[in-house]
N, C-alpha and C positions, 0 to 999 in steps of 0.2 A: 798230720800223722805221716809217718814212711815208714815204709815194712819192706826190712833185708830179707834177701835169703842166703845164707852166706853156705849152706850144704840143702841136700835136696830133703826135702820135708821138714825143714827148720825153718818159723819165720821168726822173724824176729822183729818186734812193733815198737817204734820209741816214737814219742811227740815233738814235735817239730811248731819253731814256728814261721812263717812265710811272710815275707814281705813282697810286694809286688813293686814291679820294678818303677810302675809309675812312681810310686811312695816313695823309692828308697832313699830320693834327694831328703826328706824328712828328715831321717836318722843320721845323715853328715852333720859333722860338726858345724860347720859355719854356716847350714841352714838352720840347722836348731837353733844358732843364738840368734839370729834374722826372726825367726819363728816367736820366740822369745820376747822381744823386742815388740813387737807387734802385737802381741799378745794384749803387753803389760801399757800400753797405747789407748787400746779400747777400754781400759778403766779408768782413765781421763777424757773427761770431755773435752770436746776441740773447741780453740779460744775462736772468738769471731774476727775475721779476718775483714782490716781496711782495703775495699776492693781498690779505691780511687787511688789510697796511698800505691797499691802494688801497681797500678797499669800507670801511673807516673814513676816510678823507680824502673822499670821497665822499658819506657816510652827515652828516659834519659838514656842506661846504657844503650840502646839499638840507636840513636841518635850520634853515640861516642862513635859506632864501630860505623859508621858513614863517610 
């Protein structure tokens, strides 16, 4: 809420709404679609992930940059 006074004994009350500035990254576009995106993530379950395959594809490129 925010109440003017715009003459002396006049208020004047209009609704307001507040974001806090921690929040307001939220309301940006390109966090909303990031936001989004994550969201829509958590209603897929995560596939199970070849640990050995991945610490060998790894193990190779840091061997390349040697």
């Amino acid at each position: 809420m925010v109440i003017d006074s715009n003459e002396p004994g006049i208020l004047v009350i209009k609704t307001a709404q507040t974001i806090p500035n921690g929040e307001l990254w939220l309301h940006q576009a390109s966090s909303a679609e990031r936001l989004d995106r994550a969201l829509t993530c958590l209603d897929h379950p995560p596939e199970v992930a070849d640990l050995d395959a991945l610490e060998h594809h790894l193990n190779a490129i840091f061997a390349e940059t040697k």
